[in-house]
C-alpha positions as CSV (number, residue, x, y, z in Angstrom):
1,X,0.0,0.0,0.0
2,X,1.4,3.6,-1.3
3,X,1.8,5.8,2.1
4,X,1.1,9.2,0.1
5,X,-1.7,10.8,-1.7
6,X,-2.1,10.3,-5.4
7,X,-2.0,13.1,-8.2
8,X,-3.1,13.1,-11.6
9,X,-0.4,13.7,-13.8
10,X,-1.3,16.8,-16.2
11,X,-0.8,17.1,-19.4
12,X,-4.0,17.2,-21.8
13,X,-7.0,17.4,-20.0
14,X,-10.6,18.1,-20.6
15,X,-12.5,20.2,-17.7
16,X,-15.9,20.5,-17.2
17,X,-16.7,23.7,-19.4
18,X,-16.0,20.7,-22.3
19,X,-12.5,22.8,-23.1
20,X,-9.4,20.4,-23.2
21,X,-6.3,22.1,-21.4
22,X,-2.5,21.6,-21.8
23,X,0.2,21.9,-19.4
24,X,2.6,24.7,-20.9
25,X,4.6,25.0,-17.6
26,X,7.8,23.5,-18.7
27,X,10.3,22.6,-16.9
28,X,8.5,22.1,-14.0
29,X,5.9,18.7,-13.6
30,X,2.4,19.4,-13.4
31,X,-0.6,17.8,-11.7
32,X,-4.5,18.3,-12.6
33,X,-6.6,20.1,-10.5
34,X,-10.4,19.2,-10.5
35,X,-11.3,22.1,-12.4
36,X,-9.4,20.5,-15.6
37,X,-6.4,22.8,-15.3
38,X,-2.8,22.2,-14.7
39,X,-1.2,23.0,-12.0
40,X,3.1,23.5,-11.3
41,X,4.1,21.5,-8.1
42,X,6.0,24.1,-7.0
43,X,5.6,27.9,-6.4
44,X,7.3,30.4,-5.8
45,X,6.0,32.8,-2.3
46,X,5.9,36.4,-2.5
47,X,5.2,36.3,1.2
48,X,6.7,36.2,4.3
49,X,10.1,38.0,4.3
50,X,8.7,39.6,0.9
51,X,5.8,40.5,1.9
52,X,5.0,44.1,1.8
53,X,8.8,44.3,-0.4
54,X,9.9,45.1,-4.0
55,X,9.3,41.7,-5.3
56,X,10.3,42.6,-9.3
57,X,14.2,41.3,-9.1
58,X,13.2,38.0,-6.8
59,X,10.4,37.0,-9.1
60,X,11.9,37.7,-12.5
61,X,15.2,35.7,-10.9
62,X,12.3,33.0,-10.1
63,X,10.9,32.8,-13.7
64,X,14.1,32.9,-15.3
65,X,15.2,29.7,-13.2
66,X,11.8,28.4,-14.2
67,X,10.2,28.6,-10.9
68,X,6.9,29.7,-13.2
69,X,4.4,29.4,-10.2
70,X,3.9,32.5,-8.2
71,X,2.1,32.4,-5.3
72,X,1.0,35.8,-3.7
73,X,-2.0,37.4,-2.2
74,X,-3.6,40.9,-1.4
75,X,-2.4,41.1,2.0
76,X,1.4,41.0,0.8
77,X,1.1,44.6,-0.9
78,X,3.5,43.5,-3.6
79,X,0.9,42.7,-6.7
80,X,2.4,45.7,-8.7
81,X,6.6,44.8,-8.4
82,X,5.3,41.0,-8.6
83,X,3.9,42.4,-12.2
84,X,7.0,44.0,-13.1
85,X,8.7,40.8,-12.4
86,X,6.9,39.2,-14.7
87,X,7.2,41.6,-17.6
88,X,11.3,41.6,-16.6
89,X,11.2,37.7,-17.0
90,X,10.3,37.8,-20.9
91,X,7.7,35.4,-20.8
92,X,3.9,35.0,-21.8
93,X,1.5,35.4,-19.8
94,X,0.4,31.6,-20.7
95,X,3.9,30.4,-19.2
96,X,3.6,31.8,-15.9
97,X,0.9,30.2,-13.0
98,X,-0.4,32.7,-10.9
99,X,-2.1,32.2,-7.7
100,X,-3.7,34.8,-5.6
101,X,-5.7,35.1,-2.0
102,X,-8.0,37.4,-0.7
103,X,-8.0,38.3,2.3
104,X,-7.8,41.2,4.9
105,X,-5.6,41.0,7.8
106,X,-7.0,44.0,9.3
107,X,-10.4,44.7,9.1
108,X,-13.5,42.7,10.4
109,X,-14.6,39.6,8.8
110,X,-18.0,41.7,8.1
111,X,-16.0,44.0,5.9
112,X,-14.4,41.0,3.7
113,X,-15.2,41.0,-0.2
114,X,-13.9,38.4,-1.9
115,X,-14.6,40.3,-5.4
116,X,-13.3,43.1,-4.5
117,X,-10.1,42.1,-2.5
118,X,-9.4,39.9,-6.2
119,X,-10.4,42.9,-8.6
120,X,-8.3,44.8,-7.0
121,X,-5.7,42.3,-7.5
122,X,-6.0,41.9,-11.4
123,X,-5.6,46.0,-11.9
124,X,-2.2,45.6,-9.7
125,X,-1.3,42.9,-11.3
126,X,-2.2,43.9,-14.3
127,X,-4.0,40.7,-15.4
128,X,-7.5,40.1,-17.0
129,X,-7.4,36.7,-14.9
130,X,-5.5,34.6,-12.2
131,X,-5.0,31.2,-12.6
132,X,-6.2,30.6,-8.9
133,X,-7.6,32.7,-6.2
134,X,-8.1,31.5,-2.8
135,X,-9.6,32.4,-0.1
136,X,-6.8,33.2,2.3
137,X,-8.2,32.4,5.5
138,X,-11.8,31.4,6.5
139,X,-11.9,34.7,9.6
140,X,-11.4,36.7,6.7
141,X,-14.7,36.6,5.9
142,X,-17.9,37.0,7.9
143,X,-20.4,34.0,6.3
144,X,-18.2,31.1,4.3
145,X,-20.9,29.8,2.6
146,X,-21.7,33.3,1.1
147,X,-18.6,34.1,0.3
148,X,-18.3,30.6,-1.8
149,X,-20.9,31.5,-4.0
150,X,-19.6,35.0,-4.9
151,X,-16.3,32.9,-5.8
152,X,-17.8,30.3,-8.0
153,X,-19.5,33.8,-9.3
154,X,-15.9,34.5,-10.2
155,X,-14.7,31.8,-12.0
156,X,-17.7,32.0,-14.3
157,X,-16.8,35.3,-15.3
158,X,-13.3,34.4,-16.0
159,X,-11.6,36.0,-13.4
160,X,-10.0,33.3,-12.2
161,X,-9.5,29.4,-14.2
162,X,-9.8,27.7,-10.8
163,X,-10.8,28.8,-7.2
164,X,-10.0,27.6,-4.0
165,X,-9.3,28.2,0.0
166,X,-6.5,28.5,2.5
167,X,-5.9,27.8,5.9
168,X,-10.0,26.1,6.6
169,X,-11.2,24.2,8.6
170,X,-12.8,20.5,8.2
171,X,-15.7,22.2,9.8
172,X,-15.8,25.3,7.4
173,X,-14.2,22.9,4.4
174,X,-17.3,21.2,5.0
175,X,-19.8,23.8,4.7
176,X,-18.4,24.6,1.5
177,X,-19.2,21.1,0.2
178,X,-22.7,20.8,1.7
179,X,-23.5,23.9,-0.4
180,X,-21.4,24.8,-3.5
181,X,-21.9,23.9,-6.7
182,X,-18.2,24.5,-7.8
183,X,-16.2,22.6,-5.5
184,X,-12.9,24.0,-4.3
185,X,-9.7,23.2,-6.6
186,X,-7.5,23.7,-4.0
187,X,-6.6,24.2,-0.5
188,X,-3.9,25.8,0.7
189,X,-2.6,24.9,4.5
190,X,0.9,24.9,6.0
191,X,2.0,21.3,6.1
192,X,5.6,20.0,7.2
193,X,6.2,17.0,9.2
194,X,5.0,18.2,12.3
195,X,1.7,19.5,11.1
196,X,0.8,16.3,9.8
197,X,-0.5,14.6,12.9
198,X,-3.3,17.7,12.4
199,X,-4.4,16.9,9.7
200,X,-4.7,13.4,9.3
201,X,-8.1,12.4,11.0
202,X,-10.3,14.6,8.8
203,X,-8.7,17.4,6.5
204,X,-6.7,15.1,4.1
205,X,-9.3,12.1,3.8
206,X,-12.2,14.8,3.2
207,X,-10.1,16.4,0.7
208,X,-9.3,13.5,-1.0
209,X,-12.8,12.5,-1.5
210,X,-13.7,15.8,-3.4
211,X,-10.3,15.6,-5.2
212,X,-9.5,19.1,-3.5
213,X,-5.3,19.4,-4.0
214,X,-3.3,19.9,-1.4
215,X,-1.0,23.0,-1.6
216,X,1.5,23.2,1.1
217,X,3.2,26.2,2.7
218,X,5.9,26.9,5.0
219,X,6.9,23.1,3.7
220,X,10.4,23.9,5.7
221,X,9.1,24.6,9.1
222,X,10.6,21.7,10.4
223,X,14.5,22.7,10.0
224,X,13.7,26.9,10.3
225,X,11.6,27.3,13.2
226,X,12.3,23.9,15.0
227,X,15.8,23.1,14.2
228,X,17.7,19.8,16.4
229,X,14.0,18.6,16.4
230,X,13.3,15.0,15.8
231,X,12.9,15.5,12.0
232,X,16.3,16.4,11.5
233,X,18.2,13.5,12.4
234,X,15.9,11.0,10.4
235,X,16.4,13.7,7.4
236,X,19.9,13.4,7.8
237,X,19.6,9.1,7.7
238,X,17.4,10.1,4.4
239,X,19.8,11.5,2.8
240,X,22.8,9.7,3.7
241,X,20.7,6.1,2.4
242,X,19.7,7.8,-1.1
243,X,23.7,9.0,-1.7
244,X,22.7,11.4,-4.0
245,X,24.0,14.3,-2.4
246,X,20.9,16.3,-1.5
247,X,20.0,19.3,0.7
248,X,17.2,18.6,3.4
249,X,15.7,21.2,1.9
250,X,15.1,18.8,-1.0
251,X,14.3,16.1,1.1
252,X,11.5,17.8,2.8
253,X,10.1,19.4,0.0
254,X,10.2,16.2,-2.1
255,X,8.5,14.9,1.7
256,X,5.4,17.4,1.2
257,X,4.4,17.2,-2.4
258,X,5.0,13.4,-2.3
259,X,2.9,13.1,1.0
260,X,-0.2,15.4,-0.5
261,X,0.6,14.5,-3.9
262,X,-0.4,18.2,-4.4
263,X,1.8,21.7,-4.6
264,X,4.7,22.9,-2.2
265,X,5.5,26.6,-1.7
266,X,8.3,28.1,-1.1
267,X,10.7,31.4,-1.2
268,X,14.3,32.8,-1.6
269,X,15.9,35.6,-2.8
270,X,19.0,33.8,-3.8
271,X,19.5,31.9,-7.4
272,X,21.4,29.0,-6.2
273,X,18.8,28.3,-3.5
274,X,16.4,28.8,-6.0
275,X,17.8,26.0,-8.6
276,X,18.2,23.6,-5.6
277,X,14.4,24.0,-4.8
278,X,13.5,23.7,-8.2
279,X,15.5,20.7,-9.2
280,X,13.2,17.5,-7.7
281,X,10.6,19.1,-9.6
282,X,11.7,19.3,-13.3
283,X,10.1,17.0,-15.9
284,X,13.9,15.6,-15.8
285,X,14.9,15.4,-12.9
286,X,18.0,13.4,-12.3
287,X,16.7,12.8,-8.5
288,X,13.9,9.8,-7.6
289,X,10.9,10.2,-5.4
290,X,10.9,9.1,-1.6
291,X,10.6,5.5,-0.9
292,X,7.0,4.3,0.7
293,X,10.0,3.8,3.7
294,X,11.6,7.0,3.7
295,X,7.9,9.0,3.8
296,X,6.9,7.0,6.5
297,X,10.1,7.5,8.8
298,X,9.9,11.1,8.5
299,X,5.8,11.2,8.9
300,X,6.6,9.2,12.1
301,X,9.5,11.8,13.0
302,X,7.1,14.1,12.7
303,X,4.5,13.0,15.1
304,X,6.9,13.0,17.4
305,X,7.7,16.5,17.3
306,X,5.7,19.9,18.0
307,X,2.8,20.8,16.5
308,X,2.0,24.5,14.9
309,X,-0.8,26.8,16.1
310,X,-1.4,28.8,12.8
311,X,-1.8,32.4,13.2
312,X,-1.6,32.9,17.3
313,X,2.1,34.3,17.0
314,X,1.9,35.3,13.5
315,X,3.1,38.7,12.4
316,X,0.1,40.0,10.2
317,X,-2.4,40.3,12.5
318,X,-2.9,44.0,13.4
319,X,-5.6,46.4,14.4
320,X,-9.1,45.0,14.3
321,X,-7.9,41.6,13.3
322,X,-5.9,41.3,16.5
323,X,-8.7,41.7,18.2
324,X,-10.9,39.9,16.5
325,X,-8.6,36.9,17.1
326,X,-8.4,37.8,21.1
327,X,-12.1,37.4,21.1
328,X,-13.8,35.4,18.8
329,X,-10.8,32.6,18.4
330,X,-13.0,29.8,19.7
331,X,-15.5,30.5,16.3
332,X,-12.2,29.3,13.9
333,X,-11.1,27.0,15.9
334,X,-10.4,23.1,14.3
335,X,-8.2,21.2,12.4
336,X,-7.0,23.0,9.8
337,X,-8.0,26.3,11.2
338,X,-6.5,28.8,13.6
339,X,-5.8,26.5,16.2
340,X,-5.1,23.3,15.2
341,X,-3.9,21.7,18.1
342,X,-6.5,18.8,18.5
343,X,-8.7,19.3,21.8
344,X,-6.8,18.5,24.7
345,X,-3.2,18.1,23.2
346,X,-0.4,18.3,25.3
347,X,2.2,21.1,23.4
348,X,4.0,17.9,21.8
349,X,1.9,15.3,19.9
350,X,2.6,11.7,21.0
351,X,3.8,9.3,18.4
352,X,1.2,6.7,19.8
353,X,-2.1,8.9,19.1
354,X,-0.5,9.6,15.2
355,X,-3.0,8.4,13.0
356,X,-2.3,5.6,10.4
357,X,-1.3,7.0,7.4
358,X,-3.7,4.4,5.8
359,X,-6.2,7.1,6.3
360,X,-5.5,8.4,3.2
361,X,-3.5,6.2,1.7
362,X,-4.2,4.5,-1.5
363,X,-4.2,1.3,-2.5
């Protein structure tokens, strides 16, 4: 039995609008996303240390390299030197992936409009259409369900090729499901080793079942925030058993799309980190996926480690948001959500209560 999620392979495909759709995202391999578009499996983050930065150089370095998935949002402030990037890099607009979120770290979940927030993006980044837009968090909007529907609105106008959300909730995940008619394409959560534990009992089987791709963030948590953890010795065992001299950068990022089967994102400012990144992920590649052995030992190096609350100690949250999340935390709470920890965890998560990865595994 395979211990990771399975992808679809893109490269011609036929959605459901009848259209057939090629991959043109050479070098990098490509899996279908259940709108009947292609997807890169790896993007590049405008986030983070960019956020709120000149982005032009770092993304037309990225695009150059061939890093042609760009992941940004509204809150990062960048759209405009993320365009420039682009038009630096020299190519189409049909060669570069572009995702989006919407979403207002500031203001009150009442205020949130999804149309807008991406409208707003298209005339900074001067694009008729993103290739997908996400919701970027579910407390960015005041009713879920409602602001669903205006995005399915969305892609039938064109704005957008596929649509999707970030950092939900089973709970809210599921509301989606119980009332859309376009199901999400995507969604996006941070997911390293020791986040999987999280999301194992409900969040990957349910979005497996709708074919809703993984996309993972912050896929290097474990060896930038938690270095000397338990992950980092059995990433170092990895690595010495392949002999093929890689980074465990590679091994870990090889770790999170193999695991989801979906997208990993991540971010640099420097070229040579960028080609090492890039390299498990070319239609060429010289380097093999995981072994069904290796996944598992790091999944259960994982488990053993600590777990992340998303969003308690981030940096964005400001003004009314910050207060929002003082308040009303326990309305986003659940796996997936703001705070993931399951109910009653201690502030490590015991390899005994790990759930079997045959959860989601195929056969």
């Amino acid at each position: 039995m395979s211990t990771h999620l399975t992808s679809k392979s893109a490269a011609t495909t036929e959605s459901g609008d009848g259209h057939t759709h090629t991959s043109s995202y050479l070098p990098l391999r490509s899996v279908m996303l259940n709108s009947g578009y292609s997807i890169p499996v790896i993007a590049y983050g405008t986030g983070t240390a960019q956020a709120w930065t000149d982005t032009s150089g770092p993304v037309a370095t990225a695009l150059k390299s061939g890093l042609v998935h760009l992941d940004t949002a509204w809150h990062y402030k960048n759209h405009k030197s993320t365009a420039e990037g682009i038009r630096r890099s020299g190519l189409a607009r049909e060669q570069v992936f572009v995702t989006t979120k919407g979403g207002s770290f500031d203001d009150a979940p009442e205020e949130g409009d999804v149309r807008r927030w991406l409208e707003e993006s298209l005339k900074d980044l001067g694009l008729d259409y993103v290739d997908l837009y996400l919701i970027h968090a579910e407390f960015h909007v005041e009713s879920v369900v409602d602001s669903w529907k205006a995005m399915e609105q969305i892609q039938r106008d064109g704005l957008a090729r596929s649509i999707g959300i970030s950092n939900f909730s089973t709970k809210s995940l599921q509301s989606i499901l119980d009332n859309c008619t376009i199901k999400p394409a995507v969604n996006q959560i941070e997911f390293h080793p020791y986040a999987l534990p999280t999301y194992l009992p409900t969040l990957l089987p349910l979005c497996k079942e709708h074919d809703i791709l993984i996309q993972s963030y912050a896929p290097l948590m474990s060896v930038v925030r938690h270095p000397g953890g338990p992950v980092d010795s059995t990433v170092d065992k990895v690595r010495t058993e392949r002999g093929l001299g890689e980074t465990a950068g590679q091994i870990l990022l090889q770790w999170s799309q193999q695991i989801t089967g979906g997208v990993v994102v991540t971010t640099t400012t420097k070229p040579e980190r960028m080609a090492e990144q890039i390299k498990p992920f070319l239609s060429d590649s010289s380097l093999p996926p995981l072994s069904d052995q290796h996944l598992t030992e790091i999944d259960a190096a994982g488990a053993a480690g600590p777990y992340r609350h998303w969003g308690v100690n981030w940096p964005y949250f400001s003004g009314r948001m910050a207060w929002f999340m003082l308040t009303k935390r326990h309305q986003t709470q659940g796996e997936g959500g703001i705070d993931v920890a399951p109910e009653g965890a201690s502030w490590r998560n015991k390899p005994e209560t790990r759930h079997d990865l045959a959860i989601v595994a195929s056969s």
